[in-house]
Residue, then its C-alpha position, 0 to 999 in steps of 0.5 A: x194164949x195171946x197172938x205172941x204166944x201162938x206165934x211163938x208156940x206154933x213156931x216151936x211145934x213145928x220143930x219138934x220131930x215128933x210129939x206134937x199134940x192136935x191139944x196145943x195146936x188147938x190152942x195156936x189155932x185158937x189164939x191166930x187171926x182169920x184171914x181172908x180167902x181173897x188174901x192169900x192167893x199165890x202159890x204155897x209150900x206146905x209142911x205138917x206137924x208131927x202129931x202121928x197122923x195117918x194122913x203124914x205118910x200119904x202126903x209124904x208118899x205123893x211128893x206134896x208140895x204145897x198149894x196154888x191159890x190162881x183165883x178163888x175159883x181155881x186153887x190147886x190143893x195138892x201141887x207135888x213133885x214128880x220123879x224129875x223135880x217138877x211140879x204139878x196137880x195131882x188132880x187124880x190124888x185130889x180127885x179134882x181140884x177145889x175153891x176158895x171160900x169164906x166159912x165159919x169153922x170153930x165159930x170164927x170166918x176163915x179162908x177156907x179151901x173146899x175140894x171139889x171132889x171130896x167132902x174135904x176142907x182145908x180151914x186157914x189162919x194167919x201165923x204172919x203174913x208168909x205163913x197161915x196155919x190150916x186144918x183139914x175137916x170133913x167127912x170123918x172116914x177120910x180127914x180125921x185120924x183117932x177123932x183128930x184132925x190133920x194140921x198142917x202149914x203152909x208158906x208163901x212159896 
């Protein structure tokens, strides 16, 4: 799959409502540039694929939002909506807040979002440049969903 090709595919995946299969977002994954943790400060809105995965019920039961990159040292992985519209960090439901780091993942370096209180990381690629696809990694009991991981997207806000 060439660049055109993943864009085009990712664009498609996210539409669908359900059905989504980890395998063809694998191969988006793949075929997207890197990019770098100091490129993608700013605030974020985030959304997932429809793949089934556990993890789409906590995010929607929280309120997510997205994620706000301050500084390398100071992201913001879990910015939500209270009960009158207003964003903030839920630091608790994060426990903790998080970096941002360059590190291999599948064999490539990407921007990558390391939790501070969890063995959790959000990987990223680049889909254009208001768009990054990301992929939650860690520790299997808390990211992974029938041997699957928790794909997701964010853009710029």
């Amino acid at each position: 799959m060439d660049i055109d090709q993943a864009r085009s595919t990712f664009h498609e995946l996210r539409g669908r409502e359900s059905g989504v299969s980890p395998d063809e977002l694998d191969a988006v994954w793949a075929a997207l540039d890197t990019v770098r943790a100091e490129d993608i400060l700013g605030s974020w809105k985030g959304d997932d694929f429809a793949t089934g995965h556990r993890l789409h019920e906590k995010l929607f039961a929280s309120r997510w939002h997205g994620k706000t990159f301050h500084s390398l040292e100071d992201a913001k992985p879990l910015i939500c909506r209270d009960a009158d519209g207003n964003l903030y960090s839920d630091v608790k439901g994060g426990n903790g807040e998080a970096s941002l780091w360059n590190i291999e993942f599948r064999g490539e370096v990407t921007a990558t979002m390391v939790y501070d209180g969890a063995p959790i990381f959000d990987h990223f690629k680049k889909v254009d440049d208001s768009t990054l696809m990301g992929i939650m990694n860690g520790k299997s009991a808390l990211v992974l969903d029938g041997g699957r991981h928790y794909y997701f997207l964010l853009e710029r806000d």
